[in-house]
N, CA, C and O of each residue as an XYZ file, in Angstrom:
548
protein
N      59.505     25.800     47.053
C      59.175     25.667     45.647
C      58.417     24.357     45.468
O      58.734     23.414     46.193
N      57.418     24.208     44.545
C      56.618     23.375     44.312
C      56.660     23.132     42.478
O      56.281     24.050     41.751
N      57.000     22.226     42.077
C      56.812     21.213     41.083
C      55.301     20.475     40.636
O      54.688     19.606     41.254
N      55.039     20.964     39.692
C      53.225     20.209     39.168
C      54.030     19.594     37.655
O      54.847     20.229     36.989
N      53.613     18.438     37.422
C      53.943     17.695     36.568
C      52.930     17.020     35.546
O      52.535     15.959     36.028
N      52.317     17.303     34.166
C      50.829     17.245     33.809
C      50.581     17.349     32.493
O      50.555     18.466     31.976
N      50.405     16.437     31.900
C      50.242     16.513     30.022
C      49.105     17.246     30.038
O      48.803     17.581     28.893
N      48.376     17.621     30.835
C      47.336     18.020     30.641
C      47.041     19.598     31.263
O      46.872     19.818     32.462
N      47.016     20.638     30.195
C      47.174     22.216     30.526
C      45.993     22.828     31.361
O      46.035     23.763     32.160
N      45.120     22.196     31.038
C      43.761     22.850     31.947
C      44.423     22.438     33.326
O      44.872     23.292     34.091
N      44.448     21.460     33.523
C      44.584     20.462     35.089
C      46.335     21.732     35.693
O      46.591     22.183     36.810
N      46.964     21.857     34.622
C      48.330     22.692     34.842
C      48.021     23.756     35.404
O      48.481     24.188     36.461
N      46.706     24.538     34.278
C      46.986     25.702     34.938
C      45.792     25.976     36.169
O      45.490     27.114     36.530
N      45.156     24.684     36.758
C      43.910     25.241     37.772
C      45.339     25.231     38.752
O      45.818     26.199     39.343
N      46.004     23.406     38.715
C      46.736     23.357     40.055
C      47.745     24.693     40.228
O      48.095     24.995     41.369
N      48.160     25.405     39.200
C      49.276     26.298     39.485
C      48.317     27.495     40.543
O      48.734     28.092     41.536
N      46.893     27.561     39.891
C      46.790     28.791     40.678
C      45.940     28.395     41.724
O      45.144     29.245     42.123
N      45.935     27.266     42.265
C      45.484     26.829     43.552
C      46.440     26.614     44.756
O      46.363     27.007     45.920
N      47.437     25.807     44.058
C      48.796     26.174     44.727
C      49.583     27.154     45.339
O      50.347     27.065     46.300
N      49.155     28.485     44.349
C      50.068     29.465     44.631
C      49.226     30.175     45.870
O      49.477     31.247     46.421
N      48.499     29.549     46.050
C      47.974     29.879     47.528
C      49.037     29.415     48.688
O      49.235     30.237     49.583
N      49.766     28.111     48.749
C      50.499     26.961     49.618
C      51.893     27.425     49.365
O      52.671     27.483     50.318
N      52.214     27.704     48.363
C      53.748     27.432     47.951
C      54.239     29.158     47.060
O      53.829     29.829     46.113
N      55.091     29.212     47.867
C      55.814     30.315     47.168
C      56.270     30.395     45.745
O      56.264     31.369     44.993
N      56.533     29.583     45.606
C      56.655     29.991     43.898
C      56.191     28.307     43.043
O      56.984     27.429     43.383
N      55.383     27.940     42.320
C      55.263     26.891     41.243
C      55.660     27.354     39.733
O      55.586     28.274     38.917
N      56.190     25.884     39.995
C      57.048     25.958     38.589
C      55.769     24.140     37.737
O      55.359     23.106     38.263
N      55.672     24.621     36.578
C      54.709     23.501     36.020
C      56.168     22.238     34.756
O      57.314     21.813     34.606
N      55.356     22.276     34.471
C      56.229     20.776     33.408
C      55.461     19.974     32.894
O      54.992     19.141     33.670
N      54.978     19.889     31.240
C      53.926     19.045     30.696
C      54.628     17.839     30.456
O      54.083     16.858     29.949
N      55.608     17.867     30.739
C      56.071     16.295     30.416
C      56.920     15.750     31.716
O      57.216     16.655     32.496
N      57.419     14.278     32.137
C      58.146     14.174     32.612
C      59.223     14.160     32.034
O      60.159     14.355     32.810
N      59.531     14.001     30.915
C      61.036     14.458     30.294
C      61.467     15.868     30.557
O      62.638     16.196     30.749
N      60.303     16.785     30.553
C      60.903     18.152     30.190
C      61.533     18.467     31.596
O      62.511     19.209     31.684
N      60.821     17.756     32.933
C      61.480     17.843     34.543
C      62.432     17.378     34.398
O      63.325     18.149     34.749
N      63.012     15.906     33.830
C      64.027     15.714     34.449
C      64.928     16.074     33.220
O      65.882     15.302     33.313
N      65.082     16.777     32.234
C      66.047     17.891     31.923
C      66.489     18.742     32.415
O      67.661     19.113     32.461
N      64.837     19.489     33.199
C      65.562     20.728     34.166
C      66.108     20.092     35.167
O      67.012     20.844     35.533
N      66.110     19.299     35.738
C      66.861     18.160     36.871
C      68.167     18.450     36.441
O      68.911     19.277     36.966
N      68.391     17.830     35.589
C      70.086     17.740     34.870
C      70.136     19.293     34.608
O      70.817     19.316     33.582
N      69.875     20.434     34.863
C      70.663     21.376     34.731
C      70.883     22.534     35.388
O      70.204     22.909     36.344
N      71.963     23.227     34.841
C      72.730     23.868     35.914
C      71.772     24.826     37.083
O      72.079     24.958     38.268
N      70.434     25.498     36.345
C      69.316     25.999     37.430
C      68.766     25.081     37.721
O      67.613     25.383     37.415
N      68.714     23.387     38.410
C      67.784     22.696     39.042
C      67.877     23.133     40.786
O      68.828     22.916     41.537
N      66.835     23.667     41.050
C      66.945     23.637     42.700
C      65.921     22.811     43.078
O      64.811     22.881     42.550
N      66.262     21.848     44.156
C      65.351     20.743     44.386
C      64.031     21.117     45.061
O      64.294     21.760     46.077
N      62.471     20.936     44.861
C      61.499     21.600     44.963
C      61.230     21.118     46.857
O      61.996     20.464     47.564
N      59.951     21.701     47.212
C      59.899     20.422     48.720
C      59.230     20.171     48.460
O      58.921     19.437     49.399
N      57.801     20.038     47.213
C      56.743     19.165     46.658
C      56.741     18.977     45.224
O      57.080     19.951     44.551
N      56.468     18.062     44.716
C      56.168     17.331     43.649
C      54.929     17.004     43.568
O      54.383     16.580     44.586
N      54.265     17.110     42.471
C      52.641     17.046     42.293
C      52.302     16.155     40.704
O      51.660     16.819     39.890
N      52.644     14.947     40.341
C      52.938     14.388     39.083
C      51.391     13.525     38.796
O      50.643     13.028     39.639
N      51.246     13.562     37.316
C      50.472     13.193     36.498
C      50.620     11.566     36.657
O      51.849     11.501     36.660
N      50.180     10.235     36.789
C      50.847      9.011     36.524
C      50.800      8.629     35.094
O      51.840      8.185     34.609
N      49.467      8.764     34.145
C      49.792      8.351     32.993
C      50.226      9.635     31.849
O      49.390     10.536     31.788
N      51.005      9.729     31.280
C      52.011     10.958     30.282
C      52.213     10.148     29.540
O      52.350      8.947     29.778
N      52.277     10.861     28.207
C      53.062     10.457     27.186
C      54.504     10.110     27.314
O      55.020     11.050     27.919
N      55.338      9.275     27.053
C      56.784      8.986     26.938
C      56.805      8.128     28.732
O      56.345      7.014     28.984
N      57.441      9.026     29.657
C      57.628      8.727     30.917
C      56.396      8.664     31.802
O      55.669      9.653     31.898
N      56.139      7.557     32.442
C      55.162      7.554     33.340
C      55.739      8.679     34.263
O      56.634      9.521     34.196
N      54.584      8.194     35.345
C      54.425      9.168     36.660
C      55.113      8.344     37.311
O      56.059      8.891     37.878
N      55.051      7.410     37.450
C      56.111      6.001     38.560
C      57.157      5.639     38.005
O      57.817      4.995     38.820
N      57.697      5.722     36.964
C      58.813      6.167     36.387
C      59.497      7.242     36.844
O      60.482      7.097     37.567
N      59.130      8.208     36.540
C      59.579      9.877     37.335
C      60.144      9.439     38.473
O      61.337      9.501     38.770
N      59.027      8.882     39.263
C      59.356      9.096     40.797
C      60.459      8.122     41.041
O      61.181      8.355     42.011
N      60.638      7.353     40.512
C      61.897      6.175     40.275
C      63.092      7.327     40.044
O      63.920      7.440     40.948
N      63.166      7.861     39.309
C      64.395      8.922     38.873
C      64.239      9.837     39.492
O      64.841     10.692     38.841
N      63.769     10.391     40.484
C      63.689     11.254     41.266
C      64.292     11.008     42.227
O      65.333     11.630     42.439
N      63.813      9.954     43.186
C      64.342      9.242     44.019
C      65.872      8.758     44.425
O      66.652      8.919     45.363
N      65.840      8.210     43.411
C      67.436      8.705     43.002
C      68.442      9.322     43.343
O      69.586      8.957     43.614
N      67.720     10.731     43.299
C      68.293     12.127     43.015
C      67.799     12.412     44.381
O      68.579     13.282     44.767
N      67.035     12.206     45.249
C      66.686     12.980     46.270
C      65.589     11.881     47.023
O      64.812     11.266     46.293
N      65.559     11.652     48.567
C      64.501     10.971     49.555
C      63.636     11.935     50.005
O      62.505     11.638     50.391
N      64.167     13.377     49.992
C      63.636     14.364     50.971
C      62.348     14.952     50.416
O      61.426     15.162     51.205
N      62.184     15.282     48.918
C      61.067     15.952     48.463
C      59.427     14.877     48.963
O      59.358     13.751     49.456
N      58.511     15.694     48.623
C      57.327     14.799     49.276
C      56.778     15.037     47.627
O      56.946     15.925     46.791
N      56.218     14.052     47.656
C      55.601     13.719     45.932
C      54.402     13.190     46.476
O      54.203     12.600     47.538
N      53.560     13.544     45.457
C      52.050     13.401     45.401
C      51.729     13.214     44.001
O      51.752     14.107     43.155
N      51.379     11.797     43.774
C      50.673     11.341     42.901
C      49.669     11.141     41.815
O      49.663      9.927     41.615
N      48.780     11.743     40.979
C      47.448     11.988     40.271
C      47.076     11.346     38.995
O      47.874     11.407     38.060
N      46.100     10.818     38.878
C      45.592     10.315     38.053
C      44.008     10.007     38.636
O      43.403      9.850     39.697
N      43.739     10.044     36.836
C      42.117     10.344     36.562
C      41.557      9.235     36.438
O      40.402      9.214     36.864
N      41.965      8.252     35.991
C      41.495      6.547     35.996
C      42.129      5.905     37.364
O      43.183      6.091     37.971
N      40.980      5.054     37.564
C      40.303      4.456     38.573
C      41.565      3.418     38.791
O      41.950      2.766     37.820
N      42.012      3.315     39.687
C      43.205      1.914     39.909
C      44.201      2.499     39.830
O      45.132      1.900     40.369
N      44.574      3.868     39.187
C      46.366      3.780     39.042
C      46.894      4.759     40.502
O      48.025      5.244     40.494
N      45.942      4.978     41.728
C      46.601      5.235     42.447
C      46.306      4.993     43.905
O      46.529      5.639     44.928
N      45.511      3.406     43.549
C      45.241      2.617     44.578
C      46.209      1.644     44.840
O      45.998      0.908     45.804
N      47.485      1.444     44.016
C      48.421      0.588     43.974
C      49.747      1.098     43.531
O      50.092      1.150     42.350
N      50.446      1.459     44.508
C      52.260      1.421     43.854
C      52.517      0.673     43.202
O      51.826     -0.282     42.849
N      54.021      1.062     42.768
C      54.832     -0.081     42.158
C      55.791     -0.747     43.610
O      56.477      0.199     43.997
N      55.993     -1.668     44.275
C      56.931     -2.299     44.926
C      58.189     -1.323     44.981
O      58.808     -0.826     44.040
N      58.408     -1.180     46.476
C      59.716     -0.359     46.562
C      59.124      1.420     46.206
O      59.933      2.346     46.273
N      58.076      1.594     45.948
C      58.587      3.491     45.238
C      57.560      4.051     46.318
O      56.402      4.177     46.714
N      58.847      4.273     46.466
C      58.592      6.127     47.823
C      57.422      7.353     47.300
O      57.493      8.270     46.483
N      56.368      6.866     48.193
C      55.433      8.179     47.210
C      54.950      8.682     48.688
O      54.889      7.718     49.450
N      54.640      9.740     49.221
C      53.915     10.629     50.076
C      52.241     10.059     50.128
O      51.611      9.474     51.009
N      51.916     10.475     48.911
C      50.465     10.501     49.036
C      50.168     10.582     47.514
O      50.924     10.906     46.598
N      48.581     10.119     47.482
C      47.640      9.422     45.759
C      46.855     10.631     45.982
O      46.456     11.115     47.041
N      46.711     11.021     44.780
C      44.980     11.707     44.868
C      44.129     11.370     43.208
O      44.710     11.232     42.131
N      43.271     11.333     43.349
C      42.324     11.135     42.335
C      41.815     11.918     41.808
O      41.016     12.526     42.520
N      41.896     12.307     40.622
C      41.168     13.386     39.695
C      39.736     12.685     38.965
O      39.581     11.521     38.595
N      38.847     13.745     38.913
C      39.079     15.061     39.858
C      38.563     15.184     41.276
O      37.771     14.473     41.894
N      39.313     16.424     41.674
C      39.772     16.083     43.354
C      39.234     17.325     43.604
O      39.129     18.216     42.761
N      38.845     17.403     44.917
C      37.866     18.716     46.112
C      39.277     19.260     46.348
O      40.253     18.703     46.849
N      39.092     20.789     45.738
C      40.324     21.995     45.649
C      40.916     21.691     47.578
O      42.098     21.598     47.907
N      39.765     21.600     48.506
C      40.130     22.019     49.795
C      40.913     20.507     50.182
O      41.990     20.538     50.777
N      40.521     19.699     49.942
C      41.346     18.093     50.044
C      42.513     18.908     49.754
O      42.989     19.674     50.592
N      43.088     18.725     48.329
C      43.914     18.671     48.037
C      45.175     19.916     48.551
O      46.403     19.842     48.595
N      44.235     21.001     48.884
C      45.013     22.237     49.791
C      45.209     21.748     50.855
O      46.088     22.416     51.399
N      44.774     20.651     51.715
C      44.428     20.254     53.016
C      45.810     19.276     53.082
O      46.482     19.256     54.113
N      46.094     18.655     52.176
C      46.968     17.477     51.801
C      48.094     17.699     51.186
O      48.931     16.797     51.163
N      48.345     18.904     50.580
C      49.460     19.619     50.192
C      50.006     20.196     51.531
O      51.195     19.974     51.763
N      49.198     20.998     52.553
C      49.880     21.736     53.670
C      50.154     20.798     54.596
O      50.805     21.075     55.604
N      49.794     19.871     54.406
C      50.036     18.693     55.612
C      51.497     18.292     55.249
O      52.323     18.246     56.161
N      51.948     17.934     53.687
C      53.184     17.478     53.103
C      53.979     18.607     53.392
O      54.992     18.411     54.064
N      53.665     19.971     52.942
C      55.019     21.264     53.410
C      54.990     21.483     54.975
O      56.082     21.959     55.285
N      54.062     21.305     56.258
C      54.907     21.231     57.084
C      55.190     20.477     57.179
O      55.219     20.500     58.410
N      55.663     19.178     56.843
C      56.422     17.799     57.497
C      57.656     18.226     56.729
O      58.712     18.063     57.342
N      57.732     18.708     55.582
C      58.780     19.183     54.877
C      59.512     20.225     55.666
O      60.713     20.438     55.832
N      58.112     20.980     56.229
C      59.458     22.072     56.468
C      59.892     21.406     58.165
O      61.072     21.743     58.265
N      59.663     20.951     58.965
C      59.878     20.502     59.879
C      61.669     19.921     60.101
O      62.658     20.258     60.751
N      61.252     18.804     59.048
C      62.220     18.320     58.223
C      63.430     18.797     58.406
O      64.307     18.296     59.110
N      63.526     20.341     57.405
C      64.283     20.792     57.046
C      64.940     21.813     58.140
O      66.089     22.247     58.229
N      63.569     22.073     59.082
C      64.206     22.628     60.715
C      65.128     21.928     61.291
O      66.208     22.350     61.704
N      64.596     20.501     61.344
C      65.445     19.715     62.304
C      66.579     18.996     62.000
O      67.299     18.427     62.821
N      66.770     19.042     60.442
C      68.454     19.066     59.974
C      69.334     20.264     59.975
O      70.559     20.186     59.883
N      68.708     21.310     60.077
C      69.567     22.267     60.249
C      69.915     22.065     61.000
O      71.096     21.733     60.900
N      69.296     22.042     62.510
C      69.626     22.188     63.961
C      70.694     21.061     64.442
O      71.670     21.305     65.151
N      70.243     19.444     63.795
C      70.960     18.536     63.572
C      72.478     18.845     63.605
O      73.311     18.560     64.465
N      72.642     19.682     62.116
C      73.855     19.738     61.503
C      74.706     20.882     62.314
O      75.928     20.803     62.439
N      73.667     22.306     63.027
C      74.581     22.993     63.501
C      75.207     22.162     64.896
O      76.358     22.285     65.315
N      74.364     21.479     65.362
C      74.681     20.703     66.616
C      76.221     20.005     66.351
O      77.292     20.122     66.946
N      75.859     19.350     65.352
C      77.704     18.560     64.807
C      78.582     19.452     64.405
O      79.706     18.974     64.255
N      78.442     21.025     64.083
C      79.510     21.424     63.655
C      80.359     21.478     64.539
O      79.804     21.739     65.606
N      81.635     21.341     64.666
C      83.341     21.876     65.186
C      82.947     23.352     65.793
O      82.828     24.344     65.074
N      82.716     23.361     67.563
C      82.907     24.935     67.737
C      84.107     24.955     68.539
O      84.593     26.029     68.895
């Protein structure tokens, strides 16, 4: 599952259907409030990409990822913004995957999304295997 995060509906609905090329199911969110509501509730299943807006109304994008983080190390988050500077520089300390700049070459960004889901899914191979290894036989 893949997460797009985006005050902005055009930009929502190209990435949803560029995505749904990469990712089995996208789920969108024009705000970062309205994510981390669904976060707090009882259907949150944690995505393996994140795709966030940096400047939004109310909650930044580096904000988010602050409260995300939180909540989870494992998802891979990817960054966006349309002005020049806000994703040539973190904030100190925040865990981000990867920046991209709007607007962005569809094949980059397909190129840079599949690079983040296999490391994800890799990931998620080699804790399984991890964990069956430690179980009690």
């Amino acid at each position: 599952m893949s997460i797009h995060i985006d005050d902005d509906v055009v930009i929502t609905e190209v990435l949803s259907s560029i995505l749904s090329t990469k990712a089995e199911i996208i789920i969108c969110f024009e705000s970062a409030k309205a994510y981390i509501t669904h976060m707090n509730s009882n259907h949150f299943h944690e995505p393996k990409l994140i795709l966030t807006d940096v400047l939004m109304d109310g909650i930044s994008g580096f904000e988010l990822v602050k409260f995300i983080r939180k909540k989870s190390s494992d998802v891979k988050i990817i960054v966006m913004s349309g002005y020049y500077g806000h994703t040539s520089g973190t904030p100190d300390g925040l865990h981000i995957d990867a920046t991209q700049c709007k607007p962005f070459d569809i094949e980059d960004l397909l190129s840079l999304v599949s690079r983040l889901l296999q490391k994800t899914n890799s990931f998620h191979k080699n804790k399984a295997i991890f964990s069956a290894l430690k179980a009690p036989h």
